[in-house]
Residue, then its C-alpha position, 0 to 999 in steps of 0.5 A: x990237901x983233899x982227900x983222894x975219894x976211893x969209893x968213887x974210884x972203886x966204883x967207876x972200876x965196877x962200872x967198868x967191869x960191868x960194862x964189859x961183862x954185859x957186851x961180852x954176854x951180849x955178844x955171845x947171845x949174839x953168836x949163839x942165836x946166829x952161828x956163822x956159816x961153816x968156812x969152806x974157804x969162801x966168803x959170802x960177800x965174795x960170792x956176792x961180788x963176783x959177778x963181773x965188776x970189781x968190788x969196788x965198781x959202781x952198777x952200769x947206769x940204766x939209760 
């Protein structure tokens, strides 16, 4: 019977932990270099759509 290859094992779990650490560093950076807008209750994409069609509508088209 093969032997099970705990090296191997232990350093996929390392990859792994690494991975995860470098998007969490990624994504603080992120957040960091572009803060989000104070919320006042009001999303920016609201704001955006509220003109007098729906979200979901499509723009009149110009004839």
């Amino acid at each position: 019977m093969a032997k099970t290859n705990f090296q191997y094992e232990k350093r996929q779990k390392e990859l792994e932990k690494k991975k995860k650490a470098e998007e969490k560093a990624r994504k603080k950076l992120e957040a960091k270099n572009n803060p989000k807008p104070a919320d006042d209750g009001a999303d920016a994409d609201s704001a955006e759509a509220s003109d007098d069609e729906p979200a979901g509508a499509a723009p009149a088209a110009a004839e």
